[in-house]
N, C-alpha and C positions, 0 to 999 in steps of 0.2 A: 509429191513433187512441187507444190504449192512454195514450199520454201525453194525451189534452186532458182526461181525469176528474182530472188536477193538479188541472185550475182552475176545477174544479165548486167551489161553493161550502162546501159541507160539509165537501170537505176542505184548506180553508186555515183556518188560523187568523184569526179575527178581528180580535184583537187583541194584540198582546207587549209584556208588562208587564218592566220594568226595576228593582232598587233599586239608588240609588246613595247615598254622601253627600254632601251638599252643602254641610253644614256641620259642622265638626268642634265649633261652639257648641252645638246640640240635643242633649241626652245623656240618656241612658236610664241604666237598672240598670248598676251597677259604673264609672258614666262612662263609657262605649262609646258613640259618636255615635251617633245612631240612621238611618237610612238611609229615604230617602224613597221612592216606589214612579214610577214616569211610565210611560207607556201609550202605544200608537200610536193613531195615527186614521186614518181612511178619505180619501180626497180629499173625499167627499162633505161632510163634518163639516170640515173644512179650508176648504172653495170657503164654506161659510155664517161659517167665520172671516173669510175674505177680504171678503165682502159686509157684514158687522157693523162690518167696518174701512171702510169706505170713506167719506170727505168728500166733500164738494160745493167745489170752487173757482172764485172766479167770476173769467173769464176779460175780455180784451178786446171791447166790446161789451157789456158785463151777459151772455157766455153762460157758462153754469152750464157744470162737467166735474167727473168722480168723479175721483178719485184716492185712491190707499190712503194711508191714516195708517201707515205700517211699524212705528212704537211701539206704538199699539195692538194692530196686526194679531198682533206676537210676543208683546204681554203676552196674548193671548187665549192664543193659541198653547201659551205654557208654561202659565198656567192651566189651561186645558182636558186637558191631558196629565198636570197631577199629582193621582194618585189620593191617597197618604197623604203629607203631613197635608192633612186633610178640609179645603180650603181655604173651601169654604160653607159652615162651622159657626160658626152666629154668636158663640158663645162664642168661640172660637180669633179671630175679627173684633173684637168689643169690646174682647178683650185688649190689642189695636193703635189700638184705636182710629178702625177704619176700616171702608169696608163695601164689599164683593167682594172676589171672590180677587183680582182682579190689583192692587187696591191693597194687600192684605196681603200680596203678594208682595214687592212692590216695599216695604212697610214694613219685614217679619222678615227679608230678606236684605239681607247687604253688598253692593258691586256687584260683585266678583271672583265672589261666591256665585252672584249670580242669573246671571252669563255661564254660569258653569259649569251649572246644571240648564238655560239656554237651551242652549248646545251640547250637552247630553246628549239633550234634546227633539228640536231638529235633526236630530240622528244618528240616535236611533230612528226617524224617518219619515223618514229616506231625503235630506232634505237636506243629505248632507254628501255625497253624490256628486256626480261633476260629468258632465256629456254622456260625457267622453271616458272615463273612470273605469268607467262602467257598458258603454261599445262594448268595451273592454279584457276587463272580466267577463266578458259575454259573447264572445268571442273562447277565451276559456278554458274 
């Protein structure tokens, strides 16, 4: 039983904060890109993405069905996971022109840029593994 206090709460980490850059345009002191920070999240915070994302499509017969928007669901996705820059400051928002994170995201990045913090988000929460990927891990 020595092993199930792993996965008492206390001692896992909540959450694991990343800096990458994203873009070698954002420059700090001496022209050094500055590096942005992304975060992981809980399934729980993830499942209320998933729910946030979801349309209504009306089907055959006038019947209504949910289906997820997948562009929203990821713009939430990478939003919600980049801690610095303060994407809710509305300062940093009127600069652009625009108002929520996920559309100044989609403003201040090129689109090779925003692939890359969307693949970097990915990764930190575990979606870049696949079923067989993780049977394999464990096997080891």
């Amino acid at each position: 039983m020595s092993n199930l206090s792993a996965f008492f709460a206390q001692n896992v980490p909540t959450e694991v904060v990343e800096e990458l850059v994203v873009s070698q345009r954002f420059k700090g002191k001496e022209e050094k890109p500055i590096p942005w920070k992304i975060r992981s999240m809980t399934e729980e915070e993830n499942a209320a993405l998933r729910k946030a994302s979801m349309k209504k499509i009306k089907g055959k017969g006038g019947v209504y069905s949910q289906e997820i928007d997948f562009e929203e669901y990821t713009a939430r996705l990478v939003a919600t996971s980049v801690v610095f820059p303060e994407l809710k400051n509305a300062e940093l928002q009127q600069s652009y022109g625009v108002m929520g994170a996920e559309a100044l995201l989609k403003k201040m990045l090129l689109p090779g840029e925003y692939t890359v913090l969307l693949q970097s988000v990915q990764s930190l929460n575990g979606f870049d593994k696949s079923e067989q990927d993780l049977i394999e891990e464990v096997k080891n």
